[in-house]
Each structure stands twice: as structure tokens, then as C-alpha cells.
C-alpha positions as CSV (number, residue, x, y, z in Angstrom):
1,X,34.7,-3.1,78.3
2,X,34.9,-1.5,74.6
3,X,33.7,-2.9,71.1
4,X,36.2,-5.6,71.1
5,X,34.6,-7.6,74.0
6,X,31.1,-6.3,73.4
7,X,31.6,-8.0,70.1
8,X,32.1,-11.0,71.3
9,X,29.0,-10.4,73.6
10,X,27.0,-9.3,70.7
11,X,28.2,-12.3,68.9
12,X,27.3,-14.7,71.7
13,X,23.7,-13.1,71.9
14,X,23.1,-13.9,67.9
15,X,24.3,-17.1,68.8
16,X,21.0,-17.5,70.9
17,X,19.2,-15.8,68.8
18,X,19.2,-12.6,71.0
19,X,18.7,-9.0,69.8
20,X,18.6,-6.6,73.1
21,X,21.6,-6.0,75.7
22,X,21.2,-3.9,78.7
23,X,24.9,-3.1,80.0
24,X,26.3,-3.9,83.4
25,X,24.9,-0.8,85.6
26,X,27.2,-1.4,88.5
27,X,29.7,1.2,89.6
28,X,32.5,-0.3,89.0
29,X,31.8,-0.5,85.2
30,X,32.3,2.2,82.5
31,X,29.7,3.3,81.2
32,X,28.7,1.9,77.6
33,X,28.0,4.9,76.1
34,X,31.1,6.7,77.5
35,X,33.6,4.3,75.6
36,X,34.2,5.4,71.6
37,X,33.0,2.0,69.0
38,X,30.6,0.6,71.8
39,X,27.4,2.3,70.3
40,X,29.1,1.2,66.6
41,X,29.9,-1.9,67.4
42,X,26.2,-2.3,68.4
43,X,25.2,-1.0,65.2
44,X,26.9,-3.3,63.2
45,X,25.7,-6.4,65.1
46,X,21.5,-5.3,65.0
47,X,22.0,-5.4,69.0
48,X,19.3,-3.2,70.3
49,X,20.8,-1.3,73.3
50,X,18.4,-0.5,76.4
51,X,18.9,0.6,80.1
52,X,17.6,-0.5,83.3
53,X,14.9,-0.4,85.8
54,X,16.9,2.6,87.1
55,X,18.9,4.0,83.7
56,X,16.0,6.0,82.2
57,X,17.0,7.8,78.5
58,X,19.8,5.9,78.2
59,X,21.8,7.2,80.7
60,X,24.2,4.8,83.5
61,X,23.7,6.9,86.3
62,X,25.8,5.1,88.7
63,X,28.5,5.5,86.2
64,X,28.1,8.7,85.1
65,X,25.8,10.9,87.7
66,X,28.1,11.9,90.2
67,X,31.1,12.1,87.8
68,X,29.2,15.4,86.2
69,X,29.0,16.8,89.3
70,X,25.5,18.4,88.8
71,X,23.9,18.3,92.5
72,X,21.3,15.3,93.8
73,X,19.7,13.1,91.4
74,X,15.8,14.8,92.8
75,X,14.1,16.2,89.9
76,X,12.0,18.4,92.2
77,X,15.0,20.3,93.5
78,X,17.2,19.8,90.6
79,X,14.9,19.5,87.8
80,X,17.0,21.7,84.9
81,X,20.0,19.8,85.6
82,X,18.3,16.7,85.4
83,X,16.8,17.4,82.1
84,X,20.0,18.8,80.1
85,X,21.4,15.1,81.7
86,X,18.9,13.3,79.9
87,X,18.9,15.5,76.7
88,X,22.7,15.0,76.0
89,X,22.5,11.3,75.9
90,X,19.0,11.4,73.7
91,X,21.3,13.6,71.7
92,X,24.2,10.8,71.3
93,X,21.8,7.8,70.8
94,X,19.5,9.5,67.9
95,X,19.0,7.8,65.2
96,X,20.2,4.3,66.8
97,X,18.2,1.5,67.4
98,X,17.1,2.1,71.1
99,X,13.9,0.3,73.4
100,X,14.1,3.0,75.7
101,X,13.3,2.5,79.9
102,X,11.3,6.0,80.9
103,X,10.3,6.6,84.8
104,X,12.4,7.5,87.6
105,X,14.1,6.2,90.3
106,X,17.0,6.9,92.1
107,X,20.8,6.6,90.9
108,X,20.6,3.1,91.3
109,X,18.5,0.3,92.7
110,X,16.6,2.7,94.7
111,X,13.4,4.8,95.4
112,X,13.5,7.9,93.6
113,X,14.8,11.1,95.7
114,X,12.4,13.8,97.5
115,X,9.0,11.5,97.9
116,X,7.5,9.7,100.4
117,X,4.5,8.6,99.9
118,X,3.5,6.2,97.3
119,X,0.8,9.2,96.0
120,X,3.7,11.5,95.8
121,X,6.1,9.1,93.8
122,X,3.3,8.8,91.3
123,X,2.2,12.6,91.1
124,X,6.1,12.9,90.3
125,X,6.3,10.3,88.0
126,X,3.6,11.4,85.9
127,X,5.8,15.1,85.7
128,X,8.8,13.3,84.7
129,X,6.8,11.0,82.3
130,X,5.6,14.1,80.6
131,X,8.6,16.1,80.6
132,X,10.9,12.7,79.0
133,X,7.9,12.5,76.2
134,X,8.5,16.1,75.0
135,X,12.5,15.3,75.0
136,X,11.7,12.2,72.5
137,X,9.8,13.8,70.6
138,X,12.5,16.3,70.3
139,X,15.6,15.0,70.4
140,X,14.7,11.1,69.1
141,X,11.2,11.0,66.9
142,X,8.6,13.3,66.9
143,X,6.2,10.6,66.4
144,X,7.0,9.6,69.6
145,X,4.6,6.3,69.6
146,X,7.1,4.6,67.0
147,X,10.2,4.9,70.1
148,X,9.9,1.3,71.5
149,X,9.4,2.4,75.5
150,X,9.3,0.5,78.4
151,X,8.3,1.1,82.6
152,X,10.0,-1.1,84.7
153,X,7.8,-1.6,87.4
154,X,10.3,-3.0,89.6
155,X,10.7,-3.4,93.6
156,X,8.8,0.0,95.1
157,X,7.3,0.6,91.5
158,X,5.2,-1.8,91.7
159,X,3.5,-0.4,94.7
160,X,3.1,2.8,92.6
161,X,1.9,1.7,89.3
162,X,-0.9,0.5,91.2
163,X,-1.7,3.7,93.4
164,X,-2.8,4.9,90.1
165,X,0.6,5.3,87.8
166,X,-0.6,6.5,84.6
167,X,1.4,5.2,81.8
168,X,1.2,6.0,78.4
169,X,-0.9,3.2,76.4
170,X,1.9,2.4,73.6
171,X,4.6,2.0,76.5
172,X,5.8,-1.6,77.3
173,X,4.6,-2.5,80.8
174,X,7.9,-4.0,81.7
175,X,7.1,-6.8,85.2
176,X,9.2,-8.4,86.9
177,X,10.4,-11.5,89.2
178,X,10.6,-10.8,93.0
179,X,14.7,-11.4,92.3
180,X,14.4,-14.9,93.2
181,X,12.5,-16.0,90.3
182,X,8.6,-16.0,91.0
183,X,6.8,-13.0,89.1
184,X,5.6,-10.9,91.2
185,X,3.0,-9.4,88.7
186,X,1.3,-9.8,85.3
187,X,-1.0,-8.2,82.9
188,X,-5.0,-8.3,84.3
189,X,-7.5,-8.3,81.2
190,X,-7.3,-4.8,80.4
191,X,-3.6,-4.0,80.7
192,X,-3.6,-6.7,78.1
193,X,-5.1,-4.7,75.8
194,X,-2.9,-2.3,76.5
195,X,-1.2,-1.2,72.5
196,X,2.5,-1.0,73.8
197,X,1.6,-4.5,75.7
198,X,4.0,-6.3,78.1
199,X,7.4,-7.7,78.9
200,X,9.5,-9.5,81.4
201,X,13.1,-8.7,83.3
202,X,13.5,-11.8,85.1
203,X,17.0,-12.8,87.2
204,X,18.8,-15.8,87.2
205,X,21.6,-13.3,89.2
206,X,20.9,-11.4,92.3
207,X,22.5,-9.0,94.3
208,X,20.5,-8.0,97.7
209,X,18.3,-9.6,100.1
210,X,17.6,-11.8,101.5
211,X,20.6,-13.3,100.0
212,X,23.1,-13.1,96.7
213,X,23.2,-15.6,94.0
214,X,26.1,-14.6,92.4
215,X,28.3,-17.9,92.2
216,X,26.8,-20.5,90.9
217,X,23.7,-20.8,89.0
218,X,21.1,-21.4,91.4
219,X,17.9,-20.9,89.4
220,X,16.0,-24.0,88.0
221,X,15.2,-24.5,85.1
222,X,11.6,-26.2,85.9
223,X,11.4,-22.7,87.3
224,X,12.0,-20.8,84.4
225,X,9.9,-22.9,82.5
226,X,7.0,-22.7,84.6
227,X,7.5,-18.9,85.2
228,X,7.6,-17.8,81.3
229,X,5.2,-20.1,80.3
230,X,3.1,-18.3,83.2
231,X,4.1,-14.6,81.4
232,X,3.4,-15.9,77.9
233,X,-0.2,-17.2,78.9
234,X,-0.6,-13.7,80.2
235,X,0.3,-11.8,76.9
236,X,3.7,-10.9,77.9
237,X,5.4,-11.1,75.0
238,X,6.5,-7.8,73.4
239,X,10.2,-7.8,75.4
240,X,11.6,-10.3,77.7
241,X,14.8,-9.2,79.7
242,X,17.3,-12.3,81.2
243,X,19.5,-10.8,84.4
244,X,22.6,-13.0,83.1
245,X,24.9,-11.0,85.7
246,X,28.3,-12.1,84.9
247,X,27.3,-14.2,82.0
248,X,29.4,-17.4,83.7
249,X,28.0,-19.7,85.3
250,X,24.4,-19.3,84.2
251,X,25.2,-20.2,80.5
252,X,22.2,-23.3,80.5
253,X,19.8,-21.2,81.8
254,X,20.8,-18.0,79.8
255,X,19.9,-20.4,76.4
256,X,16.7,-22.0,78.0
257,X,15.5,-18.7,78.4
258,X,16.4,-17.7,74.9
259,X,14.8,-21.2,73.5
260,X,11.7,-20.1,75.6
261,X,12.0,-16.6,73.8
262,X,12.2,-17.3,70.2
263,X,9.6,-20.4,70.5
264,X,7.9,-20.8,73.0
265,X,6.1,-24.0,72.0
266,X,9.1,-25.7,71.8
267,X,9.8,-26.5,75.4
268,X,6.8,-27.2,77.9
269,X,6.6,-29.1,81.0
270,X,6.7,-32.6,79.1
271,X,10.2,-32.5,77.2
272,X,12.0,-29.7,79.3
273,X,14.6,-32.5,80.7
274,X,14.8,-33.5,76.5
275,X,16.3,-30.3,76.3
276,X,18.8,-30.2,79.0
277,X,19.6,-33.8,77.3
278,X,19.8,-32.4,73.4
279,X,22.0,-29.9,74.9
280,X,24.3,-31.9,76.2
281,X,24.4,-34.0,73.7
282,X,25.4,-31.3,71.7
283,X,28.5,-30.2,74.1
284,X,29.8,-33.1,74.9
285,X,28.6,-36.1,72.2
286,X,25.9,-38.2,72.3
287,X,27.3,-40.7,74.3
288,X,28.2,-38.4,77.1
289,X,24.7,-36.7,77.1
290,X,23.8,-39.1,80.3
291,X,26.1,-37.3,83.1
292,X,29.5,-39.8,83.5
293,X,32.8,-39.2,84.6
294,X,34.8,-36.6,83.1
295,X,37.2,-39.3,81.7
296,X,34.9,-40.1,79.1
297,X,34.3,-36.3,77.5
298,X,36.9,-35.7,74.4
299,X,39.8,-33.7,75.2
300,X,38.6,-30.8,73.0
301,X,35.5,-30.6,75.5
302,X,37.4,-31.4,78.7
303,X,37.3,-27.6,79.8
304,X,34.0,-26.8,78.5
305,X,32.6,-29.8,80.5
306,X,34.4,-28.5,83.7
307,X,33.3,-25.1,83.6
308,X,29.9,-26.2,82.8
309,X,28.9,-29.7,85.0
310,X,31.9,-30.5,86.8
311,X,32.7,-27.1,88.6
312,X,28.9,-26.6,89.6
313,X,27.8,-30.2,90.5
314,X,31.2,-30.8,92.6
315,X,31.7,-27.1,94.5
316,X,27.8,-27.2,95.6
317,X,28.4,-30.9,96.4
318,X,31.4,-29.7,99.1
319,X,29.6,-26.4,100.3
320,X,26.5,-29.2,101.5
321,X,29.2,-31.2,102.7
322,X,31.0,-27.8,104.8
323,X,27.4,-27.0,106.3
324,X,26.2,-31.0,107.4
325,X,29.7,-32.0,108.4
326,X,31.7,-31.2,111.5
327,X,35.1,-31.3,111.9
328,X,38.0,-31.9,109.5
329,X,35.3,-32.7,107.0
330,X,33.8,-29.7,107.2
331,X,37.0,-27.7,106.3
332,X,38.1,-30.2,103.9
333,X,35.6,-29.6,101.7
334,X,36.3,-25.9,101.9
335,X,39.9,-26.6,100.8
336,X,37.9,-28.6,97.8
337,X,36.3,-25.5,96.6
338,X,39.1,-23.6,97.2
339,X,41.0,-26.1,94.7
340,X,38.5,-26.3,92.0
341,X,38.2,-22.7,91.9
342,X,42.1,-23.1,91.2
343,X,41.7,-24.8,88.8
344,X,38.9,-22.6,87.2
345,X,41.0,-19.9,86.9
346,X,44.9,-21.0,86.4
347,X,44.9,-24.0,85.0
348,X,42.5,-24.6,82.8
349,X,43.0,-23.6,79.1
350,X,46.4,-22.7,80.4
351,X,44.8,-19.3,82.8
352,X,42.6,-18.1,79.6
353,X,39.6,-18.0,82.4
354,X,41.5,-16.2,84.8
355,X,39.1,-14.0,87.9
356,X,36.0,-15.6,86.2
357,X,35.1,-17.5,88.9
358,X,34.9,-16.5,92.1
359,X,33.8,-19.3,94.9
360,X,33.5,-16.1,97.7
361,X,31.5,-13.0,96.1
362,X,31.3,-10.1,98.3
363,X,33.3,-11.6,100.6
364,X,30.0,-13.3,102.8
365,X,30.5,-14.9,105.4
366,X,28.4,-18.0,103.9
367,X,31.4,-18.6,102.0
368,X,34.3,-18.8,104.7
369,X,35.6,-21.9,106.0
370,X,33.5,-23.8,108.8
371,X,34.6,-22.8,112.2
372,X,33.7,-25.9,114.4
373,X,34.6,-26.9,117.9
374,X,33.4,-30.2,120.1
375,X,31.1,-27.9,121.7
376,X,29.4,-27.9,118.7
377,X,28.4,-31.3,119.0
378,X,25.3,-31.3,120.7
379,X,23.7,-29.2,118.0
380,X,24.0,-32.9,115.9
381,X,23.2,-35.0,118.6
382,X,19.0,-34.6,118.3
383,X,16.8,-37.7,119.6
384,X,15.0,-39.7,116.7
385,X,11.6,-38.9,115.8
386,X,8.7,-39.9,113.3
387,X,8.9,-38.0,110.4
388,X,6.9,-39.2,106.9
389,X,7.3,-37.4,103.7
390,X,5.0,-37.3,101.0
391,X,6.2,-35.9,97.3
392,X,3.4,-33.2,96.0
393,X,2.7,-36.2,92.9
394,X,2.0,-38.8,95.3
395,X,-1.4,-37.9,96.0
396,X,-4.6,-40.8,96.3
397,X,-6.6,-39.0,94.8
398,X,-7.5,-35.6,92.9
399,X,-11.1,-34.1,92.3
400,X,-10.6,-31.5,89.5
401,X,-7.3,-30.6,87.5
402,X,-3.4,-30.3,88.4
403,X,-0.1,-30.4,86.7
404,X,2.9,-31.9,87.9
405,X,6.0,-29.9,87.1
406,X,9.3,-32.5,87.1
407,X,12.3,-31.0,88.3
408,X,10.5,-27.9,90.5
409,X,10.6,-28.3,93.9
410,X,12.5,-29.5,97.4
411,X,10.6,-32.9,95.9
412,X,10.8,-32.3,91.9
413,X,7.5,-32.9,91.4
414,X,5.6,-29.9,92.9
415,X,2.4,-30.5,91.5
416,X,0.0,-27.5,90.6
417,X,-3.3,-27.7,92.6
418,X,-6.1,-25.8,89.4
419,X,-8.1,-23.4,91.0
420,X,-11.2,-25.0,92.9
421,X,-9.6,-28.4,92.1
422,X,-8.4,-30.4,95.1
423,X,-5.9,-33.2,95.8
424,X,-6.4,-36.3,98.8
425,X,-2.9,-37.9,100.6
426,X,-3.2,-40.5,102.5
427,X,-1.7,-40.5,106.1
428,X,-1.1,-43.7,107.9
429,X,1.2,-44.0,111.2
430,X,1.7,-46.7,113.8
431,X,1.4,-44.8,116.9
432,X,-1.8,-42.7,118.4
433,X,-0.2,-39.7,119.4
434,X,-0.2,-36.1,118.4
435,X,1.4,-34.8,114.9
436,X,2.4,-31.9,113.3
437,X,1.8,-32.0,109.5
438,X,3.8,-29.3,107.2
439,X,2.8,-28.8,104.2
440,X,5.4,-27.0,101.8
441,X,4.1,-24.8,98.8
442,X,6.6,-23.5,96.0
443,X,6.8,-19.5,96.9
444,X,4.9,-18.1,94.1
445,X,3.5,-14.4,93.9
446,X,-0.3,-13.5,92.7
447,X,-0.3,-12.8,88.9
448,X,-2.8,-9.7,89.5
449,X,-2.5,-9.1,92.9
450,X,-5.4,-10.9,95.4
451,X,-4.2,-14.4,97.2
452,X,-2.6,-17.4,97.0
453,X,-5.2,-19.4,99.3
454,X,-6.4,-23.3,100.3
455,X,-8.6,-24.8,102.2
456,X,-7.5,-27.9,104.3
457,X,-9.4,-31.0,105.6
458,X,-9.1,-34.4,107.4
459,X,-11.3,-36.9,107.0
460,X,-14.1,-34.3,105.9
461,X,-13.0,-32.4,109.0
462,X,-12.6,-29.1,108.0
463,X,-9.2,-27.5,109.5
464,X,-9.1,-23.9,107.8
465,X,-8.5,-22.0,105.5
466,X,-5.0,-20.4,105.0
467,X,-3.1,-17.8,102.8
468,X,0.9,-18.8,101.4
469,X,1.1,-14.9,99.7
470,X,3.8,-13.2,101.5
471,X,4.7,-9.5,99.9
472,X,8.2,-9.2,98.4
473,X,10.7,-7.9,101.1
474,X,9.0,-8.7,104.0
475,X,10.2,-10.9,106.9
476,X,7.9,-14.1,106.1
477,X,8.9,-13.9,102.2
478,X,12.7,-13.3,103.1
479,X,11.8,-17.0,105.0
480,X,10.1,-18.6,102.3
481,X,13.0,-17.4,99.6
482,X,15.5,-18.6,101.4
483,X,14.0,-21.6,102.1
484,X,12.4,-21.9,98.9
485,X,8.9,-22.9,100.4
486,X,6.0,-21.0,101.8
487,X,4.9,-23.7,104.5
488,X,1.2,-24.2,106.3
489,X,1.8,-25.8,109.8
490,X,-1.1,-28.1,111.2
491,X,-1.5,-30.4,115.0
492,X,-2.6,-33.4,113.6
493,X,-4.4,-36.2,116.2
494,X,-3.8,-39.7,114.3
495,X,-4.5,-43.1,115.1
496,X,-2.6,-46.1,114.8
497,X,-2.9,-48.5,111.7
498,X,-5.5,-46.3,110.3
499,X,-5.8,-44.1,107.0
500,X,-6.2,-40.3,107.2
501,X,-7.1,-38.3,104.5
502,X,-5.6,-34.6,104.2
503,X,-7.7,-33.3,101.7
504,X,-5.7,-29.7,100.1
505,X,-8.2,-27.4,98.0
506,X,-7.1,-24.4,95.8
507,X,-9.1,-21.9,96.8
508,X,-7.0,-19.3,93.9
509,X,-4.8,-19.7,91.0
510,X,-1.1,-20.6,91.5
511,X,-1.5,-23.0,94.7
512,X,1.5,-25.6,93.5
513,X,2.3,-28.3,96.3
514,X,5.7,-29.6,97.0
515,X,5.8,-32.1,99.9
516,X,4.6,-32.7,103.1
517,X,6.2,-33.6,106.2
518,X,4.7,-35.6,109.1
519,X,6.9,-35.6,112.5
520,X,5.4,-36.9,115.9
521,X,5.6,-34.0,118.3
522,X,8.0,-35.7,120.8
């Protein structure tokens, strides 16, 4: 990619009233900086060019590491090498606008080379830190507290920032989601006092475990909503960084987060589905701004309206359909994706869009056709049982504060339990026997650390108290992301005819209910 389509890109990002780009990272892409007009183009534009969690001083090191040939990427072994690397780029970039990522970790989304320990990373850390502030200072500003900086404390760096990391106070304390949308981290009451402040990388593409989200867009926007609102309240607001990935399909949520960005006040939990509505409305006419058939979108919209609703909405309609079917169903609706995606790519606008779209990324096997035989059968074939849900909203009663989020959630209406505030549901069955009562949380992660716990009752009956944290990357949170619930599983005796209240009490901050299920045990 040179300045012709990074104009466009810069273009598009003015558009949204965007003003930063970190370039694709991945090894299969040239390197920004290695392409003649790139760093021009950006220029012209006022696009302020940064690097990623893993780029430190500007650098693409899985573009452009191994291609000098310079030995392992392990400052402690290869230290001089290392430092001539990063000096030749500072070089280039001088006198550019630049919001540069400092740290160290390996050539790409990895733990930096030659440590083990989290102690060791950040005694090595605090070495590099030093030696990249005397190359700024050199090669970039010698005041180097007017250099917009930034630590990505992302994945493992987390874990080091707080065995004691020392960052310098007028660097951007960059957090981040765990991948899969929930912040994993944020600002306690000193570190927002912090002069270089906070900022945000947040994905609505992934790459990695426990699964990729690289086809469609997959993140909600009630997420989005609830998760910046969540940074702002917690001061951090000096640089927020969208993981677009290939730019198609996430082109909604790319502009709600820029919305978000630029005013924050003007999208809340109250009129978020206005603007999903206004910007419809403003694709595809007023009168089409309530979702209709295709048939009635102008002609001069048709392919915008496919690429935007239709596509998404009808392929993840006929995956469902390939997972709860059986059969010739099952691999009919393969043979739908596999015809839309078609369409995507050579017929519409005549082949302008074609390889955009790709309905089997990385080639997973999630994405193959069904393989299904009669023997399969039985796994369909399950015996009926009682089973009662109950949306987050639907409570009887609540004693204290909570929110209700529309559109979050298995039920879209997770509700938000305050801290020390509680919520009663009513159970009522027709049957004395024993139950099993699940209630499903929305995944989130601790904004300073500490827990994520409630206390549970029945009928005044206390039944525990119980923790939904789970740490990024472990088995239990590889469950709960993939599920998209962190769940508390309770025996339940109930009798017939007879109201039951299940009392649920937010013993910490960020305890947000999505439904419960009730199923008899037989």
C-alpha cells in the first residue's frame, strides 16, 4: 500500500473526524515507512502516524527486523544492534508529526526476548525506557516531554506495569480491551493524575485465542458504548486507538467509536439505537432507516446497503442455520454463504470489491461446510425439560441503583447491578423438585484490578458469595469469551405454585446481569 491508497485511508479518517493511523503490522504488509510518499502523504493530510503495542520508535518489526539481518530482536544480547535499528528510523521520522509507542516486546505480538520473570521484564524495560529517552532527545526533540509518548500495556505488559514498571510521568498510559472488547484495565486515582494521562487501543478485529473475529463484525455496539463511556469516566481521554483490522466489515462500529471520540456526550445508553437509526437514515433515506427489503433501497445505494446490512445480517443468518441444522440444510446454507460472498466480490459494482470479503479467514475449520451423517442424530434428539428464562431487566424488585443497557447481552438488556445495590426475581414453578438456576453475567474485567463479586440469596437464605473475574487467557475466560457470559451455577429446591425470591447483590463495581436460566434437573 503507497500514498495513493493511504490517501484514500487518510481521507476516510477526516471523514470521521479521525487524526491518528497505526499501519497494518502484519507480515505480509510493507512496511509504511519503507514505501517513498507514505510519510508525505501523511503530512499533507494532518494524519498523525503511530506504531503498535509491539512497533516501538516507529519501527514495523515484523516487516522490517529480519529483512536487516542484524541477529535476535533481545536487547540484552544484541543491544547495539538494536539501538542503531531504532536510531535510523527516529532519523527518517524527525520533524514529523509522530505519538510515539516506547517499551519493548518481541518482533510481534509477543513477550519480549531473554526474560522470564515478570521482575526481569521490568528491570529490562526500565533500561530500554532509558536508553529510547536519550535517542528522542537526540534524534527527535531535546525537550523530550513535548514528544507525544505512549506504553501499551498490552497482554503480558499488563502483568509488568504492575510488578512495579516505572513509566515516565508525561507518557500516555496506553490500556487496553482483553481482545474481545471488555477493558481489562483503567486508571486508579493516582495514575489519573498522571501529566501524560491515559488512552485506549480497543479491537473490534482479533486475531488469536480463543477465537478470530475477522469476518464479520462481531462487536456490539451496546458494548462499545458501555466500554468507552467506562474509559472516559476514568480519565482516559488523551488518545483512543480503534483495531479496525481490514477496515470492511466493521465500518458502523469504526464511526460509533469515532462519534464516541470527538463527543462523547453525544451518544449514551438512552439514544445509542437513535444513532444506529440517524445513520441509516443517512445511507439509505429516511424511509429505509427501519430495516426492509433490499427492494426498496435506491439503486445508487443498492451495493452500499449489501455490503453493509444485507451481507452481514444474511451470511450470519446461514452460519446459525449450518450449526442448528442437520442434513441438506445444514450444507445449504454453506452453499448460501458461499453465494453471497460471490456476489461480494464479482458482481457487485461490476468486481470493484474484489478479495474484500472473505467468508473463510485463516482457513478455520469453523468455516467449512457441515459434515453430518444419521448418526448424528441422536445428538438432536434430547428429552424435554423445564427450563424458565428471566431477562436481566425483568427483575421485581431492586434495593439501591442499576442501569439497564439495551442491546448488550445474550438478552439485550443486561442490566448493571451499582455496587452494594441489589436486584429480587421472582421464581415460580409448578413442580416440587430440584433445580439448577444459572445466572449469566456479561464478561467484564476489574477496572483497577480487585473482583468482580455478588452475593446470592433465596428467600433471605443466604447461598454464597461468588467471584465472575476470570484473568485474560486463562481456560475459564477462554469459556466465558466464547460464550460471551461468565455464569454462577446454583441447586435450587422449589416448590410448586409458590414464589421464590433470588435475591443478586453487587458486592463490587461492574457486576452487569444478563439472564437467568431455570431447568429441572431431570
Amino acid at each position: 500500500m503507497g500514498p495513493k491508497t493511504y490517501s484514500k485511508i487518510f481521507e476516510l479518517l477526516l471523514r470521521l473526524r479521525a487524526n491518528t493511523l497505526w499501519p497494518a503490522m502484519h507480515e505480509p504488509t510493507i512496511p509504511f515507512y519503507t514505501i517513498v510518499g507514505n510519510k508525505e502523504a501523511a503530512q499533507k493530510y494532518g494524519i498523525v502516524i503511530g506504531t503498535s503495542h509491539c512497533e516501538p520508535m516507529m519501527r514495523n518489526n515484523a516487516g522490517e527486523w529480519y529483512k536487516a539481518n542484524i541477529g535476535r530482536y533481545n536487547f540484552k544480547t544484541n543491544r547495539e544492534n538494536i539501538i542503531n535499528y531504532w536510531s535510523e528510523r527516529l532519523k527518517f521520522v524527525s520533524g514529523t508529526e509522530i505519538f510515539m509507542t516506547i517499551g519493548m516486546r518481541g518482533v510481534h505480538d509477543g513477550r519480549m526476548e531473554g526474560v522470564e520473570t515478570a521482575e526481569e521484564y521490568r528491570d529490562a524495560l526500565h533500561e530500554v525506557i532509558d536508553v529510547q529517552t536519550g535517542l528522542l532527545k537526540k534524534y527527535v526533540n531535546p525537550h523530550v516531554k513535548k514528544i507525544p509518548q505512549t506504553i501499551v500495556l498490552y497482554k503480558e505488559m499488563l502483568n509488568v506495569y504492575k510488578a512495579g514498571l516505572e513509566v515516565p510521568d508525561y507518557v500516555t498510559l496506553m490500556w487496553t480491551d482483553d481482545n474481545h472488547g471488555y477493558i481489562a484495565n483503567l486508571s486508579n486515582s493516582e495514575e489519573q493524575k498522571r501529566e501524560g494521562g491515559a488512552g485506549i487501543y480497543y479491537h473490534i478485529s482479533y486475531w488469536g485465542s480463543p477465537h478470530d473475529y475477522l469476518w464479520l463484525c462481531t462487536t456490539s455496539p451496546a458494548l462499545i458504548n458501555l466500554q468507552m463511556h467506562r474509559a472516559w469516566d476514568y480519565n482516559a481521554r488523551k488518545i483512543w486507538i480503534l483495531n479496525v483490522g481490514d477496515i470492511k466489515p466493521g465500518e458502523y462500529d469504526t464511526e460509533l467509536f469515532m462519534d464516541m471520540a470527538w463527543n462523547i456526550n453525544s451518544i449514551d445508553n438512552k439514544n445509542l439505537s437513535s444513532h444506529l437509526r440517524n445513520w441509516a437514515a443517512r445511507e439509505f433515506g429516511e424511509e429505509n432507516a427501519v430495516i426492509k427489503l433490499s427492494a426498496s433501497i435506491p439503486e445508487n445505494r443498492k451495493d452500499a446497503y449489501f455490503q453493509l446490512v444485507e451481507y452481514p445480517v444474511r451470511a450470519a443468518s446461514q452460519l446459525n442455520k449450518k450449526f442448528l441444522k442437520t442434513g441438506q440444510e445444514a450444507l445449504n446454507a454453506y452453499r448460501e454463504i458461499v453465494k453471497l460472498t460471490d456476489y461480494y466480490n464479482k458482481k457487485m459494482s461490476g468486481g470493484k470489491w474484489n478479495y474484500f470479503m472473505d467468508m473463510n479467514p485463516r482457513d478455520l475449520p469453523v468455516f467449512k461446510p457441515a459434515i453430518y451423517t444419521h448418526k448424528d442424530e441422536k445428538l438432536f434428539k434430547k428429552d424435554p425439560v423445564f427450563r424458565y428464562e428471566i431477562k436481566g431487566n425483568q427483575y421485581t424488585k431492586k434495593n439501591g441503583e442499576c442501569t439497564i443497557y439495551k442491546g448488550l447481552g445474550h438478552s439485550s438488556s443486561a442490566t448493571n447491578i451499582h455496587q452494594n445495590s441489589s436486584l429480587e426475581y421472582d421464581l415460580r414453578v409448578n413442580k416440587n423438585a430440584e433445580y439448577i438456576i444459572k445466572i449469566g453475567f456479561v464478561p467484564m474485567q476489574p477496572a483497577n484490578g480487585g473482583d468482580l463479586c455478588v452475593a446470592v440469596s433465596l428467600d433471605g437464605r443466604e447461598l454464597g458469595e461468588f467471584s465472575i473475574n476470570e484473568q485474560p487467557f486463562t481456560e475459564k475466560w477462554r469459556e466465558n469469551i466464547l460464550q460471551n457470559q461468565a455464569y454462577i451455577t446454583l441447586p435450587l429446591k422449589l416448590i410448586a405454585n409458590k414464589d421464590a425470591c433470588l435475591t443478586i447483590k453487587a458486592l463490587d463495581h461492574d457486576i452487569i446481569i444478563d439472564k437467568l436460566v431455570l431447568t429441572s434437573k431431570e
